[in-house]
C-alpha positions in Angstrom: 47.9 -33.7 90.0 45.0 -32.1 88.0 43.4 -29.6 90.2 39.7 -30.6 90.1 36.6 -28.3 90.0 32.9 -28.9 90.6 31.3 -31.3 88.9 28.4 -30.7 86.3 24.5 -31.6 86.7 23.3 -34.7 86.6 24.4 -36.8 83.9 23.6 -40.8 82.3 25.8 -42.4 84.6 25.9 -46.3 82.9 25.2 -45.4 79.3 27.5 -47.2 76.9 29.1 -44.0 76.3 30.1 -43.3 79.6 31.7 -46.3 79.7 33.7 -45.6 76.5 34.7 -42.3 77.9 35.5 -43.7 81.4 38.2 -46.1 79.8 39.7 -43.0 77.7 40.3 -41.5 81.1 41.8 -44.3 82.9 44.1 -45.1 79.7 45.0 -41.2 79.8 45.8 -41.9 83.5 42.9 -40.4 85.0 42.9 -37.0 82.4 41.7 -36.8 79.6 41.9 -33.5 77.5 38.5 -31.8 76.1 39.1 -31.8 72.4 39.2 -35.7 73.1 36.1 -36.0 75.2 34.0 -33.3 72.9 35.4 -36.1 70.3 34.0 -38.9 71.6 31.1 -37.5 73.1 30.0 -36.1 69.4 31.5 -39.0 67.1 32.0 -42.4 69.0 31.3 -44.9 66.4 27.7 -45.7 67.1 27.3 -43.7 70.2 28.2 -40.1 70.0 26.1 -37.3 69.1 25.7 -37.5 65.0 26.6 -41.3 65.1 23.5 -42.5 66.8 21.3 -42.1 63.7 18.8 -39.9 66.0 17.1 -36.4 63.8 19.3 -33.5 64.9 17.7 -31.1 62.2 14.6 -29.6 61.8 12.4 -26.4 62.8 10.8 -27.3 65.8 11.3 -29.7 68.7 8.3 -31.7 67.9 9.8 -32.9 64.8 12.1 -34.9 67.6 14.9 -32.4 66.0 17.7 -30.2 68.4 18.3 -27.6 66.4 17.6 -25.4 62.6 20.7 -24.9 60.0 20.2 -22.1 57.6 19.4 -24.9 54.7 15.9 -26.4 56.5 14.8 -23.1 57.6 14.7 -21.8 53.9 15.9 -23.3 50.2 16.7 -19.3 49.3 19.9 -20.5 51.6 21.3 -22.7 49.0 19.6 -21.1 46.0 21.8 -17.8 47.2 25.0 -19.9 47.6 24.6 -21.7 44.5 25.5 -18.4 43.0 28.7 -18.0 44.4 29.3 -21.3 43.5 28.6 -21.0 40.1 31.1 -18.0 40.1 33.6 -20.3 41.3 33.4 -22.9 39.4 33.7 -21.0 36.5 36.9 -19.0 37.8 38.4 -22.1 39.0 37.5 -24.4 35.2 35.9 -27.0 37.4 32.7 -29.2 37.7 32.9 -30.8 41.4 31.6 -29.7 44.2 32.9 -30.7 47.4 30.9 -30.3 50.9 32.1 -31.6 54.3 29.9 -31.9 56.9 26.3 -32.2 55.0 24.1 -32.3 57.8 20.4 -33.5 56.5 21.5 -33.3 53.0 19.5 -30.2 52.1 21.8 -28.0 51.2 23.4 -30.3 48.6 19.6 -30.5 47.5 19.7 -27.1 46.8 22.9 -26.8 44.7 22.6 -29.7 42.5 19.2 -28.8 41.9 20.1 -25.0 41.3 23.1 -25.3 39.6 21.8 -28.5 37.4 24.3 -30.1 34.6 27.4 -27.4 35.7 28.2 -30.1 38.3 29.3 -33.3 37.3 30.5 -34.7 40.9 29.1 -33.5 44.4 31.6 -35.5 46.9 30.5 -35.1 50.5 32.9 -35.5 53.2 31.1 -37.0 56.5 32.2 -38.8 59.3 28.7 -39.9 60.2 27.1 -43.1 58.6 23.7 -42.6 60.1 23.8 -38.4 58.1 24.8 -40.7 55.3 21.7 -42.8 55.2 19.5 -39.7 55.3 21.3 -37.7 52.9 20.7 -40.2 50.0 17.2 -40.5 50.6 17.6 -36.9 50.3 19.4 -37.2 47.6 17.7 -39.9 45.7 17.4 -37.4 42.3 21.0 -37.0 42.4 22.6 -40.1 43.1 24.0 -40.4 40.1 26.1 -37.6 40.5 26.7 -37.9 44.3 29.6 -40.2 46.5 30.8 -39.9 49.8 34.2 -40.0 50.8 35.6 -40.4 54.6 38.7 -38.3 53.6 40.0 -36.3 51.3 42.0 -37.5 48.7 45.8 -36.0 48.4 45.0 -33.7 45.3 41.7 -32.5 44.4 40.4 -29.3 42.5 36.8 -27.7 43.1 34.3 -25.4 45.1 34.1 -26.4 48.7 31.8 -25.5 51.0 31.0 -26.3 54.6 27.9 -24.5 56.4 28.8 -25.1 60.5 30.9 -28.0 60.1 34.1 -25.4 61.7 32.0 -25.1 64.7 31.7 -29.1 65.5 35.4 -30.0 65.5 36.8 -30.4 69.1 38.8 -27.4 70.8 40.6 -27.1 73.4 40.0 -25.4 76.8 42.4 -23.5 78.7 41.4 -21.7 82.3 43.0 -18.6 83.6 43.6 -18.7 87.2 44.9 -15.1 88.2 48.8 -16.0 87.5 49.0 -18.8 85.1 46.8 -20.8 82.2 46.3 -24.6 82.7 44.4 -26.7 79.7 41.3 -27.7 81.3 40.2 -31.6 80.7 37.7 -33.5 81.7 38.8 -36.6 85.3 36.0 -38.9 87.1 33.6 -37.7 89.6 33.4 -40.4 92.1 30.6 -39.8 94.8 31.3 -40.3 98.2 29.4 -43.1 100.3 26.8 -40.5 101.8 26.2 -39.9 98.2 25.5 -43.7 97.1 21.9 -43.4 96.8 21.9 -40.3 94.3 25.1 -42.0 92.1 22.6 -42.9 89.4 21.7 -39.0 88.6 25.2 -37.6 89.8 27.4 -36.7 86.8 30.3 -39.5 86.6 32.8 -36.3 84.8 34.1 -33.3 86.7 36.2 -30.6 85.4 40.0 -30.8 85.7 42.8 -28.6 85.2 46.7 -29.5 84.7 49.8 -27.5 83.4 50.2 -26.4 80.3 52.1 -24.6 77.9 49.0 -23.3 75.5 47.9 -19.9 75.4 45.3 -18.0 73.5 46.6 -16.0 70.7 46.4 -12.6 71.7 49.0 -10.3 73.2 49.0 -9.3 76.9 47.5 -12.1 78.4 47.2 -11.3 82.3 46.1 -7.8 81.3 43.5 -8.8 78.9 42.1 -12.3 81.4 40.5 -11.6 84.3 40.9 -14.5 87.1 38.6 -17.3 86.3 38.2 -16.8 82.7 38.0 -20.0 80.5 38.3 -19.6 76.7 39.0 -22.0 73.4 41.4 -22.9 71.0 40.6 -24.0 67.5 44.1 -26.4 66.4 41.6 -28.7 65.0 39.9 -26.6 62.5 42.5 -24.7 62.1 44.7 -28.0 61.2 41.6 -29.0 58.7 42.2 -25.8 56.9 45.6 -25.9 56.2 45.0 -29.6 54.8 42.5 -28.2 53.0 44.6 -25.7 51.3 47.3 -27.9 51.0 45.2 -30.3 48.6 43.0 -28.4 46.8 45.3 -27.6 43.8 42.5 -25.5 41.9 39.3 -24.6 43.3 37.4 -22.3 45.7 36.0 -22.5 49.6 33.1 -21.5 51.4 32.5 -21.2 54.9 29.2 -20.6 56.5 29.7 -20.8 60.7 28.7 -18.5 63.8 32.0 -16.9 65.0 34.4 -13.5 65.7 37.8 -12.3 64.4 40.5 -12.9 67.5 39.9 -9.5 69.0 35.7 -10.1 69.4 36.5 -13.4 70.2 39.4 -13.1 73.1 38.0 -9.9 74.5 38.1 -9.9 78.0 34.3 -9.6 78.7 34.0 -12.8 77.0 35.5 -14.4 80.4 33.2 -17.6 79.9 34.5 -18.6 76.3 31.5 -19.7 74.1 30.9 -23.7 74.6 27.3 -24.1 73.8 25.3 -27.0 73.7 21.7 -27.7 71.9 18.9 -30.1 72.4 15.4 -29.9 71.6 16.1 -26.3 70.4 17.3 -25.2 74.2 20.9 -23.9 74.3 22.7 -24.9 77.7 26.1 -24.2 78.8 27.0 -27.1 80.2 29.3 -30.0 78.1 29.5 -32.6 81.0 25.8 -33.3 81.3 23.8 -35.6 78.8 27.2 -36.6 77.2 26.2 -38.1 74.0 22.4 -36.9 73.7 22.8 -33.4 72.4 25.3 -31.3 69.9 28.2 -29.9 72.1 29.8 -26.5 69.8 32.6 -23.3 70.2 32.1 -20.1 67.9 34.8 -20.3 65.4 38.0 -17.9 65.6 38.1 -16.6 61.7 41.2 -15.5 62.2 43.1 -18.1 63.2 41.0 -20.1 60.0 42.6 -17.8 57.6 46.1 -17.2 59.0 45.9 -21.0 58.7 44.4 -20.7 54.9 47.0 -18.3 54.1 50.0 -19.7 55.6 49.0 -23.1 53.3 49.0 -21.0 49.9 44.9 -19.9 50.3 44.4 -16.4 49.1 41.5 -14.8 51.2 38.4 -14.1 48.6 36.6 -12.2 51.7 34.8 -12.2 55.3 31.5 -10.9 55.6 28.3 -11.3 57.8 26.0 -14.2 56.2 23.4 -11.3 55.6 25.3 -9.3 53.8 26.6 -12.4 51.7 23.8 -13.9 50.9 21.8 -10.2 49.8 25.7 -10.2 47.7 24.3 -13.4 45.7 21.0 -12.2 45.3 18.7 -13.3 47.9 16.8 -10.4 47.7 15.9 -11.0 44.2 14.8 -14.5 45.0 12.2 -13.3 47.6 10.4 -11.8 44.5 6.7 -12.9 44.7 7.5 -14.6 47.6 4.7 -15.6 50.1 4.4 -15.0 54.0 6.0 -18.3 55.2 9.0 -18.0 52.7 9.4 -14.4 53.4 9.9 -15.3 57.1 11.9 -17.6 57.3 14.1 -15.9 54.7 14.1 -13.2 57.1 15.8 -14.7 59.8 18.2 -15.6 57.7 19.1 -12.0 57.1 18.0 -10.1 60.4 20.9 -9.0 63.0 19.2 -11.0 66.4 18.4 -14.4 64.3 21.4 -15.6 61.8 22.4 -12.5 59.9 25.1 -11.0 62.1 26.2 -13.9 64.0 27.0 -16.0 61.2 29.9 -14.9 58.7 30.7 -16.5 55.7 34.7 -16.7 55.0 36.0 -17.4 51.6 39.5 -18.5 49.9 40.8 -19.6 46.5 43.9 -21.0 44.8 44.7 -21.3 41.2 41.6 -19.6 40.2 41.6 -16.9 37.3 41.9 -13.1 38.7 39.0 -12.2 37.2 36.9 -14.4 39.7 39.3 -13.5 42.7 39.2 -10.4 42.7 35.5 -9.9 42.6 33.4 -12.8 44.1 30.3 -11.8 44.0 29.4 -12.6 47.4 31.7 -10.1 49.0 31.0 -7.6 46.9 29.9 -5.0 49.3 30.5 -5.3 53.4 33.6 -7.2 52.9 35.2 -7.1 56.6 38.7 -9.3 55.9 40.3 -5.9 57.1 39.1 -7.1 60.6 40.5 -10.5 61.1 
């Protein structure tokens, strides 16, 4: 029997999407695991998260947005990428640009208006039919060079790049108890009859724990876990990857997501793991509460992403902070004649306690000429790949 734990804050107990997740449990006989329920609670056809159609991006909460990406807080973002997409596409002898998870749509603004007639074809990959809406209004210059695919095709060639798309795809939890790891998962919360009267604000979800044979992939577990710890696995993002660099027979990716090589990300005073959740520009902790209302996201394990790349015939092009990558392309030089606003934003972009540090930018290549591989431009200096 799953061993269950306390349950979360209150919750939406008779939303459409509880109910959707209350029959994945039953059918799962009474478990269900958390990459399935971070799944459902982000992408349920017209329910999750980024299905509903609601404005997840924008700079402040009054603009009825959850959170900023790099592209809306300043179009230097994109003009700085564009750069090391240009170099790409050059080393690589292609003209399509390929970006998965697109977000508002900015961001592909940015390159097609940056890079111009050097792209023929900007394919986004995205799940998300509502995104899809806003991203061609958007992109209403550029339709003529813009589609949208649901999955990638099984040969493709190009530059790809993905700015926190890693960071969204479901993980998996597991939960140290002192001897043993179990894969945590989510089981029903019934209330009690002295309870009755508060079942409309109790959470319906608790947290539930069951055997398992997982374990995070660092040496020396016990030593390194202290009793209690909870922490992620990415077999997800990691299996996106190796697609990834299965089908893209000539071409280039990029990257752009808040995360750690393994030994930042499993070190042991990182006992809680890093599930973080974002609504109205608050962060909270808790996945179980709200289910469906806000963005539910794990920092991303760059290591595992380019074993994965590597083992699937990826060449690493680098791994650096997104500061030092994007002052690589030449951000520095945009900010020329800047004014105030543009220079702040920009700068946040680049300081260590707002995006510059936390946020690393991973590249790979296949089939690309050695002149370009050898020297992308935007891991010119700072490259860190000797970490991962």
């Amino acid at each position: 029997m799953p061993n269950e734990q306390p349950a979360s804050v209150s919750a939406p107990s008779h939303s459409p999407i509880t109910a959707l997740i209350r029959g994945a449990i039953a059918r799962q006989g009474g478990w269900l695991p958390f990459d399935r329920f971070m799944a459902l609670a982000l992408y349920a056809p017209g329910l999750g998260y980024y299905a509903r159609g609601d404005r997840q991006f924008g700079m402040l909460p009054s603009s009825g947005s959850d959170f900023v990406t790099a592209p809306e807080l300043s179009p230097l973002f994109g003009q700085a990428l564009a750069r090391q997409v240009a170099q790409a596409l050059d080393g690589s002898g292609t003209d399509e640009v390929w970006e998965f998870g697109a977000g508002s749509g900015v961001l592909a603004r940015e390159l097609l208006d940056t890079l111009g007639a050097r792209v023929k074809r900007y394919t986004i990959v995205d799940v998300s039919g509502s995104l899809r809406d806003k991203q061609r209004e958007v992109l209403r210059l550029h339709l003529d060079r813009v589609r949208w695919v649901d999955e990638l095709p099984d040969v493709m060639q190009g530059v790809v790049v993905g700015n926190e798309v890693l960071d969204a795809m479901p993980v998996q939890l597991l939960h140290f108890d002192g001897q043993r790891w179990r894969e945590r998962g989510v089981a029903l919360h019934e209330a009690d009859d002295s309870t009755a009267d508060a079942s409309a604000t109790a959470s319906p979800w608790s947290w539930a724990d069951r055997d398992t044979e997982l374990r995070p992939p660092v040496d020396d577990l016990e030593a390194a876990f202290a009793p209690g710890a909870v922490t992620e696995i990415h077999p997800q993002a990691e299996a996106f990857v190796a697609t990834l660099a299965d089908r893209l027979q000539r071409g280039a990716a990029f990257f752009i997501d808040y995360g750690f090589p393994a030994a930042e990300y499993y070190h042991p005073q990182r006992s809680g793991g890093t599930l973080m959740c974002h609504r109205a520009h608050v962060a909270d902790t808790d996945p179980l509460a709200d289910v469906g209302t806000k963005d539910i996201t794990a920092h991303v394990n760059f290591t595992g992403i380019a074993v994965a790349a590597q083992a699937n015939g990826f060449d690493v092009l680098g791994y650096t902070s997104q500061a030092r990558f994007l002052m690589n392309c030449g951000l520095l030089d945009l900010l020329q004649g800047a004014d105030i606003r543009t220079l702040a934003n920009a700068q946040k972009l680049l300081t260590e306690h707002e995006m510059g540090e936390l946020f690393k930018v991973i590249g790979f290549a296949r089939g690309c000429d050695p002149a370009f591989t050898t020297s992308p431009i935007g891991f010119a200096h700072g490259d860190r790949t000797h970490t991962l």
